[in-house]
VEXDREN-2710 file (C-alpha; in Angstrom, 1 decimal):
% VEXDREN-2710
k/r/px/py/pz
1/UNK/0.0/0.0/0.0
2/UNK/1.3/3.3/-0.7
3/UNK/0.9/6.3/1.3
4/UNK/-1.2/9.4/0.7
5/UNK/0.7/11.9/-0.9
6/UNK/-0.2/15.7/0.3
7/UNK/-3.2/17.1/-1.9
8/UNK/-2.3/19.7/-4.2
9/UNK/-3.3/23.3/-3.4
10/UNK/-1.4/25.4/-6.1
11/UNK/-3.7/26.8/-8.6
12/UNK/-0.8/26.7/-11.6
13/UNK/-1.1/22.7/-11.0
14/UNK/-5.2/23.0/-11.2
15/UNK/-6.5/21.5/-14.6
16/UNK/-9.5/24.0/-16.0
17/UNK/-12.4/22.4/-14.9
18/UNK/-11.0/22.0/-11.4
19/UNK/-10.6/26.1/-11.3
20/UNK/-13.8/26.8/-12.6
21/UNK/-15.2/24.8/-9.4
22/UNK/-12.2/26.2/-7.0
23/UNK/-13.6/29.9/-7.8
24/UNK/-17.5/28.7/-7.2
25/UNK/-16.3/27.4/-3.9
26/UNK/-13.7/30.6/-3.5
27/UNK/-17.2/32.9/-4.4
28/UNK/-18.9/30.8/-2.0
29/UNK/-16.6/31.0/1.1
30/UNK/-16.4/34.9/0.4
31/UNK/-20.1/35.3/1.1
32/UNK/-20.1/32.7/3.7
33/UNK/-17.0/34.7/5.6
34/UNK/-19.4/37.9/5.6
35/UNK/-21.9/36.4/7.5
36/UNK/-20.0/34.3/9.5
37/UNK/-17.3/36.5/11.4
38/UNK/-14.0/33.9/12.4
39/UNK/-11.3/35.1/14.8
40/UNK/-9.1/32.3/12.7
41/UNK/-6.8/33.4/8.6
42/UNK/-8.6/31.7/6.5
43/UNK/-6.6/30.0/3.5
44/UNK/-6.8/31.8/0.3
45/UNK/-5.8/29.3/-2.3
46/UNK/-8.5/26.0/-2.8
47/UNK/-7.5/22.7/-1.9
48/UNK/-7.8/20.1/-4.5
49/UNK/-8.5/16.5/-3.5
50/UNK/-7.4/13.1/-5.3
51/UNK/-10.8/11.2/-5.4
52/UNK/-8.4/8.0/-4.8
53/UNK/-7.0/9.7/-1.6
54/UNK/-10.3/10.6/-0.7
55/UNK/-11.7/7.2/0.1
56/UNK/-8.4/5.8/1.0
57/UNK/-8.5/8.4/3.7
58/UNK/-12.3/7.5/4.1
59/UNK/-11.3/3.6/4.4
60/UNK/-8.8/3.8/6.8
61/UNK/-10.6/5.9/9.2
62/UNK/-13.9/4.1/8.9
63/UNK/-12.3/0.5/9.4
64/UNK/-10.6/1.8/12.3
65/UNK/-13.7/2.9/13.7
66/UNK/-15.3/-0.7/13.3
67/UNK/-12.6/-2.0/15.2
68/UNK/-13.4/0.8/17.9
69/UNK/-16.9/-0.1/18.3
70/UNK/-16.8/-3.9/17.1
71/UNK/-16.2/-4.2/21.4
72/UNK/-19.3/-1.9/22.2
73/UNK/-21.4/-4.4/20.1
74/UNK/-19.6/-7.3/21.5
75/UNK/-20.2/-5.9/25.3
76/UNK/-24.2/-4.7/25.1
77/UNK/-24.7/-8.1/23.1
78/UNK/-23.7/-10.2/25.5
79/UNK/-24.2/-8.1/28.6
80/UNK/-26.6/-10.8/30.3
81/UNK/-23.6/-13.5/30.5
82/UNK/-21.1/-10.7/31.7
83/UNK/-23.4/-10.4/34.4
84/UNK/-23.5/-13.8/35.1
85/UNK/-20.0/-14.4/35.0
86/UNK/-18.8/-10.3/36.9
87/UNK/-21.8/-10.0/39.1
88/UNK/-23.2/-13.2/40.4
89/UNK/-26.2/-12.5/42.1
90/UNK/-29.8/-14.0/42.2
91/UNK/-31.5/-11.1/40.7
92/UNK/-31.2/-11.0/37.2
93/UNK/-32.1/-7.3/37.2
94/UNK/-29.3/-6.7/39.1
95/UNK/-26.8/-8.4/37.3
96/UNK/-27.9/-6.4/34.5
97/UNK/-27.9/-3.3/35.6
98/UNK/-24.3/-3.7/37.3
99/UNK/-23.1/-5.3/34.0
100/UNK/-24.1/-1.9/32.4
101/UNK/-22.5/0.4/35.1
102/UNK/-19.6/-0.6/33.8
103/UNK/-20.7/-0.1/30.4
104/UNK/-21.3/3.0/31.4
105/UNK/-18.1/3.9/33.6
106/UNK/-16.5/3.7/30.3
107/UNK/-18.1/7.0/28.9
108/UNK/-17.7/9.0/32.5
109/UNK/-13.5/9.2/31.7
110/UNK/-14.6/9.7/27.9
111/UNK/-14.4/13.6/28.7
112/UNK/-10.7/13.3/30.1
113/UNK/-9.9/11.3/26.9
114/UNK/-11.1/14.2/25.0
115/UNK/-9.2/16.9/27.1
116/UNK/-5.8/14.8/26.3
117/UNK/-6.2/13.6/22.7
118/UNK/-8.4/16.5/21.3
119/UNK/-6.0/19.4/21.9
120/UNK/-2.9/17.0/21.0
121/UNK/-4.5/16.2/17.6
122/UNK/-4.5/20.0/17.3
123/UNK/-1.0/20.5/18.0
124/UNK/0.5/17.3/16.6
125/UNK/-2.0/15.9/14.3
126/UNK/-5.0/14.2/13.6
127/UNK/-2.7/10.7/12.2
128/UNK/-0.7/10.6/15.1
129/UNK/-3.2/10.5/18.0
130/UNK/-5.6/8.1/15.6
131/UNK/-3.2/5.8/15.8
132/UNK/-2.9/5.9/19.6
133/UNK/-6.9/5.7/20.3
134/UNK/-6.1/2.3/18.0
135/UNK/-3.4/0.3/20.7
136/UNK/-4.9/1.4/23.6
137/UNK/-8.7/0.8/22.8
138/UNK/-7.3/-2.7/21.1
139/UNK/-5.4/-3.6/24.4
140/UNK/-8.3/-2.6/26.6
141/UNK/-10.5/-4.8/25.0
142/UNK/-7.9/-7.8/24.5
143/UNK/-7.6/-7.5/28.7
144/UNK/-11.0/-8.2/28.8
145/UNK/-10.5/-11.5/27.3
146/UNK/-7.8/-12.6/30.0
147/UNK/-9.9/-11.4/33.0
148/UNK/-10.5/-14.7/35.6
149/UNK/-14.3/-15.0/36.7
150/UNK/-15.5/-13.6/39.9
151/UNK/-15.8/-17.6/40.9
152/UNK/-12.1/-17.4/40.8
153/UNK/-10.6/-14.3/41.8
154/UNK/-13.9/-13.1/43.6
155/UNK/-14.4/-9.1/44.0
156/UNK/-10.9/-8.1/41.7
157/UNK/-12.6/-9.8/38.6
158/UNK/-15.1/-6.9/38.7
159/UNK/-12.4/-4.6/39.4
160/UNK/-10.6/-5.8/36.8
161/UNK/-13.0/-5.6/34.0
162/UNK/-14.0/-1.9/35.4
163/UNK/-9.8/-0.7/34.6
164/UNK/-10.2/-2.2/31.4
165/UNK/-13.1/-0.3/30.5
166/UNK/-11.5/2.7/31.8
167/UNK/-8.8/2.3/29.1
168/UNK/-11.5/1.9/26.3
169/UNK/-13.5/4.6/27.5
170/UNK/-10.0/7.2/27.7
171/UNK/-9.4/6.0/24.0
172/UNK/-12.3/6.5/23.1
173/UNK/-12.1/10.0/23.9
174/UNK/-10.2/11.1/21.2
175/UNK/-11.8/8.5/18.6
176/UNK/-14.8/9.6/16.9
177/UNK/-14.0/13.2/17.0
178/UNK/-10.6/12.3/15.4
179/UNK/-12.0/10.1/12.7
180/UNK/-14.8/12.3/11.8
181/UNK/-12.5/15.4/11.6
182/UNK/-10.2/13.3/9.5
183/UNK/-12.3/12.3/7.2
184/UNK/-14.0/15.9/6.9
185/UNK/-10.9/17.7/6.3
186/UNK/-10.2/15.3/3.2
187/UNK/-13.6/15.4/1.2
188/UNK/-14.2/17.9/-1.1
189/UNK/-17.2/20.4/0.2
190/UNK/-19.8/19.2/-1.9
191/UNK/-19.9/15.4/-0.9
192/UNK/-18.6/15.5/2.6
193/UNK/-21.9/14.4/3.6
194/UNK/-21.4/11.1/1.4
195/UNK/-17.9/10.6/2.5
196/UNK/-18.5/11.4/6.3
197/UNK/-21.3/8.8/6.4
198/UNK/-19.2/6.2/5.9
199/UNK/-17.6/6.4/9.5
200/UNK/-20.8/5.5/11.0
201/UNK/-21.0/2.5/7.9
202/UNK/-18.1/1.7/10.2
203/UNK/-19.3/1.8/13.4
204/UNK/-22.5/0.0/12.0
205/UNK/-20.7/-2.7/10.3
206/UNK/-18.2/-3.2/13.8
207/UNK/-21.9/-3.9/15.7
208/UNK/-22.8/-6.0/13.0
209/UNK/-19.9/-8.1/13.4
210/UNK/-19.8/-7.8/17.1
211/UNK/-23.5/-9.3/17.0
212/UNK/-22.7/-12.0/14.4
213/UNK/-20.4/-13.4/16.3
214/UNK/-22.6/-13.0/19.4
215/UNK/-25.4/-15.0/17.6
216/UNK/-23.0/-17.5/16.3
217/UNK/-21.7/-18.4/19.6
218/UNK/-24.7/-18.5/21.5
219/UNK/-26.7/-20.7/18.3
220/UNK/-23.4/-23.6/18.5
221/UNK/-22.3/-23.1/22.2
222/UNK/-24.0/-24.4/25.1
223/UNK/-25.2/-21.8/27.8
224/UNK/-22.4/-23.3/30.0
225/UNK/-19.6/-23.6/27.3
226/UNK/-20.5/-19.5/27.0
227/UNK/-20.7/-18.9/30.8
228/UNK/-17.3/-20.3/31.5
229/UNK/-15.3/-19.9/28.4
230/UNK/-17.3/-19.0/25.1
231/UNK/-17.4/-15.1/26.2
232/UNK/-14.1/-14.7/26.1
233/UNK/-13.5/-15.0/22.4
234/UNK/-15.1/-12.1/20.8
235/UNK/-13.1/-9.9/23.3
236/UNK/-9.6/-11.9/22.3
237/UNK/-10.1/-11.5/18.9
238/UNK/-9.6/-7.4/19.4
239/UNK/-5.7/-8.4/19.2
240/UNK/-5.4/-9.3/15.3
241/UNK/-8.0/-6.9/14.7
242/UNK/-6.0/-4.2/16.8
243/UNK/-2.9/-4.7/14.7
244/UNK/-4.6/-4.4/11.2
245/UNK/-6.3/-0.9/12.0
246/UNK/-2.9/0.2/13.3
247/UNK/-1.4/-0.4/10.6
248/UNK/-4.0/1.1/8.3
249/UNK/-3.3/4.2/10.4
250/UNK/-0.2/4.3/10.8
251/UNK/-0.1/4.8/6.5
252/UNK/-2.2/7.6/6.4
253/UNK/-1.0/11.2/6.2
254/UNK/-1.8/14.7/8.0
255/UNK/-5.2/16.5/6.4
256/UNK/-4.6/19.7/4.3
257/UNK/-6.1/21.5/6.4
258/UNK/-4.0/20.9/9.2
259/UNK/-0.8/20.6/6.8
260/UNK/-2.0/24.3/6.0
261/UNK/-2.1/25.8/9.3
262/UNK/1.2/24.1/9.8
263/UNK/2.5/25.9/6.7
264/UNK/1.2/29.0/8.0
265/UNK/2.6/28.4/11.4
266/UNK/6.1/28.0/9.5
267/UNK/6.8/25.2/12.5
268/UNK/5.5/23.4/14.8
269/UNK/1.8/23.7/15.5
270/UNK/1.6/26.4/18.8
271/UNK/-0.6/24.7/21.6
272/UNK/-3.8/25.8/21.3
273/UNK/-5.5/27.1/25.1
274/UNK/-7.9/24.8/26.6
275/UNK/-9.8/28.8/27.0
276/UNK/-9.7/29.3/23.0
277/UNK/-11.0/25.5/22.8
278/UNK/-14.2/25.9/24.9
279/UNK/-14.8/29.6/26.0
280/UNK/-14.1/30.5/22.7
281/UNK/-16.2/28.6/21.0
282/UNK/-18.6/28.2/23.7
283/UNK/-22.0/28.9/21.1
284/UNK/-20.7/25.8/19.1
285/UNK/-20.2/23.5/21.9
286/UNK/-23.6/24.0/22.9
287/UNK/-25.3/23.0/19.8
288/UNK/-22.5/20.5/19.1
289/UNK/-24.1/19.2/22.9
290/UNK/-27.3/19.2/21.7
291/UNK/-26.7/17.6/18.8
292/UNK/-24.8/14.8/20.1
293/UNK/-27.6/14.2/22.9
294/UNK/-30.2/12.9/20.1
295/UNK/-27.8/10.9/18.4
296/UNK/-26.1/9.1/20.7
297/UNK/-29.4/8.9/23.2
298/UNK/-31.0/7.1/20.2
299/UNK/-27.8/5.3/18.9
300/UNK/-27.5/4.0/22.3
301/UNK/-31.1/2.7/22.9
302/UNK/-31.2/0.9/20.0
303/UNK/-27.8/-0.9/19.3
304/UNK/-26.9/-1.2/22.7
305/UNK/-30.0/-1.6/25.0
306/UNK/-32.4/-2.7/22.6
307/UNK/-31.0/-6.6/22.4
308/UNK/-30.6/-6.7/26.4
309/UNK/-34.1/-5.3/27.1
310/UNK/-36.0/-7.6/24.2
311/UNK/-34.2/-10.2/26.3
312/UNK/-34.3/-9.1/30.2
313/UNK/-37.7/-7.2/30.1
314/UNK/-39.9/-8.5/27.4
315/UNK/-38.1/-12.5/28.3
316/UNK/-37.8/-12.7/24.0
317/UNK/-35.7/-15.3/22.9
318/UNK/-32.0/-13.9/23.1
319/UNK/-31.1/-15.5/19.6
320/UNK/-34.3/-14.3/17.8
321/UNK/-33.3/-10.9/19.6
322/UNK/-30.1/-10.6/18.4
323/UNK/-31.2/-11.9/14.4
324/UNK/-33.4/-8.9/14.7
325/UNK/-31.3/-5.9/15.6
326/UNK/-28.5/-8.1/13.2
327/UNK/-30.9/-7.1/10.6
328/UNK/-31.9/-4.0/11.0
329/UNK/-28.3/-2.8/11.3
330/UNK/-28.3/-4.4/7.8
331/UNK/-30.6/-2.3/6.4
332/UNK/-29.6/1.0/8.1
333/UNK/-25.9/0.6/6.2
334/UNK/-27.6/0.0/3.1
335/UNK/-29.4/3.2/3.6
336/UNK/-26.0/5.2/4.9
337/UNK/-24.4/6.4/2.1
338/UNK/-27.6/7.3/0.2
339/UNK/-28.7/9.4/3.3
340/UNK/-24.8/11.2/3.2
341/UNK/-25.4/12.0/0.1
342/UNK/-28.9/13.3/0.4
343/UNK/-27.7/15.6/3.2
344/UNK/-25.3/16.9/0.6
345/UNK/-28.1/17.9/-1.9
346/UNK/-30.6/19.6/0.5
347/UNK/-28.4/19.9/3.8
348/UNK/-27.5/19.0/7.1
349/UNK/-30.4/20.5/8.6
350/UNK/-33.4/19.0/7.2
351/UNK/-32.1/15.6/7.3
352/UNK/-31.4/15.9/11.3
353/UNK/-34.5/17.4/11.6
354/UNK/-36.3/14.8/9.8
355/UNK/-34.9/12.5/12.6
356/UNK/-36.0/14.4/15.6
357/UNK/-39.3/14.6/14.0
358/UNK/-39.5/11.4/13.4
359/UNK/-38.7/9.8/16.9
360/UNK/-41.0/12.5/18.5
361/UNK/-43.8/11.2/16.4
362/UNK/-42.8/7.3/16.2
363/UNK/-41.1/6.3/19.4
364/UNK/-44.3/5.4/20.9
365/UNK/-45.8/3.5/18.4
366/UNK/-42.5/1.8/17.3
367/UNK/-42.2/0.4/20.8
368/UNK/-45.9/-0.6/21.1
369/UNK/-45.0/-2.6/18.2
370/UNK/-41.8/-4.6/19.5
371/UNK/-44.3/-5.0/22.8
372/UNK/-46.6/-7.1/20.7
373/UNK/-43.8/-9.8/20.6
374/UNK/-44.2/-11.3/17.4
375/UNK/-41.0/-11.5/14.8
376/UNK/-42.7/-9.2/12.2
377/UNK/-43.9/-6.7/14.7
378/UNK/-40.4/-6.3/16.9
379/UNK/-39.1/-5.9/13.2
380/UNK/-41.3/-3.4/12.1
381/UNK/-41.0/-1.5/15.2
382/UNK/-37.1/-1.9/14.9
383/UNK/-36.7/-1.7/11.8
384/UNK/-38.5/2.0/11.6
385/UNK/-36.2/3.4/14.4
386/UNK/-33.3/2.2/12.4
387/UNK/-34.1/4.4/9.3
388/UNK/-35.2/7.2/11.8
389/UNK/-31.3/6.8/13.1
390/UNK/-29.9/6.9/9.7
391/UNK/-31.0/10.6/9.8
392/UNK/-28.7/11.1/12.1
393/UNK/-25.6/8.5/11.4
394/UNK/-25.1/9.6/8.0
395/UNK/-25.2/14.2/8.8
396/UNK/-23.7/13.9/12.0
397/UNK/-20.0/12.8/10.9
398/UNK/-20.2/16.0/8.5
399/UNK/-22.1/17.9/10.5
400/UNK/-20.4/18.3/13.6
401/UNK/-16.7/19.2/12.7
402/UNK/-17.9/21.9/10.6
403/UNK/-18.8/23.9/13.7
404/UNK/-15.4/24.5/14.6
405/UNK/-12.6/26.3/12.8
406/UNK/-9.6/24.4/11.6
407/UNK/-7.0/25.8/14.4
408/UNK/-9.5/24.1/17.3
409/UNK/-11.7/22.0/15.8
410/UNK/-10.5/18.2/16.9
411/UNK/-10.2/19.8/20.8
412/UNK/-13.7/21.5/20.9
413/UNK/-15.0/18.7/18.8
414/UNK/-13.8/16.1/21.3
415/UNK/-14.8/18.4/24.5
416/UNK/-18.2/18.4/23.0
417/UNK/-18.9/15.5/21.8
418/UNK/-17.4/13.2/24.8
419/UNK/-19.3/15.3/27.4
420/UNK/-22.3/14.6/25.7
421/UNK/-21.9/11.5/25.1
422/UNK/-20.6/10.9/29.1
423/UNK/-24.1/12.0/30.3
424/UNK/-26.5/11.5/28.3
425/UNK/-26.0/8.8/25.3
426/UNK/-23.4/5.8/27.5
427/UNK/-25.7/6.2/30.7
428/UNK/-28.9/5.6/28.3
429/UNK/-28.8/2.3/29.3
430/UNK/-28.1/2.3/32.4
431/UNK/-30.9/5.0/33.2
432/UNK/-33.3/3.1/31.1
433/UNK/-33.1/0.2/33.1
434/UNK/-33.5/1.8/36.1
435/UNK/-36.6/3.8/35.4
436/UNK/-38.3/0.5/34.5
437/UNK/-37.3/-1.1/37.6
438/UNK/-38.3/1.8/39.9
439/UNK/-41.6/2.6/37.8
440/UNK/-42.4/-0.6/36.4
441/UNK/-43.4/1.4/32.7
442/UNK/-42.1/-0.4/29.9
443/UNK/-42.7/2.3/28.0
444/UNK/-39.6/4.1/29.3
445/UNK/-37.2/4.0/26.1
446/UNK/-39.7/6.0/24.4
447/UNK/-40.1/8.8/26.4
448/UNK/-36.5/8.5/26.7
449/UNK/-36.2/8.5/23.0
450/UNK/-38.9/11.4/22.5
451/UNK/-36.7/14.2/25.4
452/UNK/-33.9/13.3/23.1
453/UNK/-35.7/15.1/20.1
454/UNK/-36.9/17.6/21.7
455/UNK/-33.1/18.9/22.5
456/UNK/-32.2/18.1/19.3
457/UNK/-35.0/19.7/17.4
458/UNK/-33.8/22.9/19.2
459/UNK/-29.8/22.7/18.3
460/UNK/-31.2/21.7/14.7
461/UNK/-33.2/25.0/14.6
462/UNK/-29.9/26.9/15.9
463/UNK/-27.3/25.4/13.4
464/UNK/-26.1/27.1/10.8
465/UNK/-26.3/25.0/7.2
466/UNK/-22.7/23.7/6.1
467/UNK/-23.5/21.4/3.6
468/UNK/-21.5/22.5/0.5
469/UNK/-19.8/25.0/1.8
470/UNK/-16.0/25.3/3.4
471/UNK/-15.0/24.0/7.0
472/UNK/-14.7/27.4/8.8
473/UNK/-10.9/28.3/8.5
474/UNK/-10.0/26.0/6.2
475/UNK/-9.8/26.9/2.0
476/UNK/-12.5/25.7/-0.4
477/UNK/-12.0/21.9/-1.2
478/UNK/-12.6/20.7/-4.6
479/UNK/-12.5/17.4/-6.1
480/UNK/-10.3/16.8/-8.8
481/UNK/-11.3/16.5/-12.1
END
């Protein structure tokens, strides 16, 4: 494989067609910059992208994000065992919701993650601290796999598993902002909703094989050959699959728009203050907030909680369960792209809002329908809060880097987006399962599910429109040819 080679900027090496588009999107960013006041130089000169750069750049970061989240999938999917084998206990309530408060201690160090690698990726580079997020998340999930049973090692096998998820949860703090940034400040301006919705194809296709596997095991294994040994393999296979998105990331190259400010900084990047980062941008991280709260609320409730609670609360058969979110995942990537590109044509904003709309209105009747219990109504019921999620897997990864300027963008984008994530879209499942048990409504995931929107409707109504347009301080981006 050979490595990216920096993207050309220099309008001398710009064939005709290519500065025909570079002066729409020049035109464009002039009338953009009057409306839109930036404390951050923006570049003068447009950036033309390789399309074969492009999706490498897009590849890399999006299989890397699998690998991320291939763990998340693994743990929610087989949460009841974990209990089982971390929590003994004779309530099975219990056992899940402990098994989830680790889940969810994961996402409380998220934030501190994001205060390390987002401001480093600033400084250093988006490639460098990528590749970081990679070994660590890889080793914390591999540790998993070697963990003795509380049977054997009584209280420290708890402990144990809670320090490993510590370690993914730190990584993971400078993950998606990284990824998405990357990937943003690669595509050309008028289809960085396409490219940008392939890091959640990603994620999606890391739950998918996380769930796979899951069903697999638990269709050949018996319930004791998983209780005492079967668990372990999904979390030992993180090692190979550690290795191979370290090495895809490891051959990428710096963005142009970070190789820009670099060039403008004639050195080293300067550190950017952790003041500049969030009181500076303060506005943005409160939509960024906002928009991160339906997302990831929703994301959440339906990847991660949905299996557990068809299971635990509704007593569905587990393997059935899992077939079903298996196959609505399936259909939401088959939908990603065309929804990134959709939000290209008529914009970030409608496309979100479409979402929020949607789970305001549906989220009650969807969940009457999985209630019912048969296959085709859970998959009905599933199946329309999967395309309702789309809305929001294929904008968001375009969507929320271009709130920030170049100079700040993977620190406030981290900040943001891991606070969020730390309260409101980790804890969902936690919360979730504990308003059922102290109210005894079933219905709880889709009131849950319907606050979301509301919040998000509002930062949707706030947001400025970026689709085809430049990342604030960053020059126009073209697509060669």
């Amino acid at each position: 494989m050979v490595g990216f080679r920096p993207a050309r900027r220099r309008a001398d090496r710009v064939p005709v067609p290519v500065e025909r588009q570079a002066s729409e999107a020049l035109a464009s960013a002039t009338a953009a910059s009057l409306s839109t006041p930036l404390k951050t130089s923006r570049v003068p000169k447009a950036t033309v992208t390789e399309p074969a750069l492009v999706k490498r750049a897009v590849k890399a970061a999006a299989l890397g994000n699998a690998m991320e989240w291939f763990d998340f999938g693994v743990y929610s999917y087989i949460a009841v065992t974990l209990g089982k084998v971390f929590f003994p206990s004779g309530n099975a309530t219990a056992q899940l919701l402990s098994t989830f408060g680790a889940f969810a201690a994961a996402f409380l160090v998220r934030p501190l993650g994001g205060l390390v690698f987002g401001p480093l990726g600033d400084r250093v580079g988006r490639q460098k601290v990528l590749a970081v997020t990679m070994i660590m998340m890889a080793a914390g999930t591999f540790a998993i796999g070697l963990i003795p049973s509380y049977s054997t090692i009584g209280v420290g096998a708890p402990l144990l598993l809670l320090a490993a998820r510590l370690v993914q949860g730190f990584s993971t703090g400078g993950e998606y902002a990284g990824a998405s940034t990357f990937i943003a400040e690669y595509a050309p301006d008028k289809k960085r909703g396409f490219f940008g919705s392939w890091l959640e194809f990603g994620t999606l296709a890391g739950y998918i094989g996380g769930a796979g596997l899951v069903t697999v095991m638990t269709a050949l294994l018996s319930s004791h050959d998983l209780l005492t040994w079967g668990w372990r393999i999904p979390f030992l296979i993180a090692g190979p699959m550690g290795i191979i998105g370290l090495y895809l990331r490891l051959r990428l190259e710096e963005t142009p728009a970070f190789a820009a400010e670099v060039e403008k900084a004639e050195a080293s990047r300067p550190r950017v203050p952790l003041r500049e980062m969030v009181a500076g941008q303060w506005k943005a991280l409160l939509l960024c907030m906002g928009l991160v709260l339906v997302f990831n609320v929703t994301d959440y409730m339906l990847l991660s909680y949905m299996p557990s609670y068809l299971t635990s609360e509704l007593k569905y058969d587990e393997t059935h369960g899992l077939l079903v979110v298996l196959g609505v995942m399936a259909l939401m990537m088959i939908v990603q792209p065309l929804a990134g590109a959709l939000s290209d044509r008529v914009g970030r904003r409608p496309v979100i809002a479409a979402g929020c709309a949607g789970f305001l209105l549906l989220s009650i009747p969807a969940l009457l329908l999985i209630r019912q219990g048969s296959l085709l109504a859970v998959g009905l019921g599933m199946g329309a809060l999967g395309l309702l999620l789309v809305c929001f897997t294929a904008a968001m990864p375009s969507a929320l880097p271009a709130l920030f300027p170049t100079r700040v963008r993977y620190g406030s984008l981290s900040i943001g987006f891991n606070v969020s994530v730390s309260l409101f879209g980790g804890t969902t499942p936690l919360v979730v399962t504990a308003l059922i048990g102290a109210t005894g409504n079933m219905m709880m995931p889709a009131y849950y599910m319907m606050a979301a929107a509301v919040v998000g409707g509002f930062a949707v109504w706030r947001m400025t429109e970026s689709a085809g347009r430049p990342l604030l301080g960053s020059a126009p981006s073209v697509e060669q040819g």
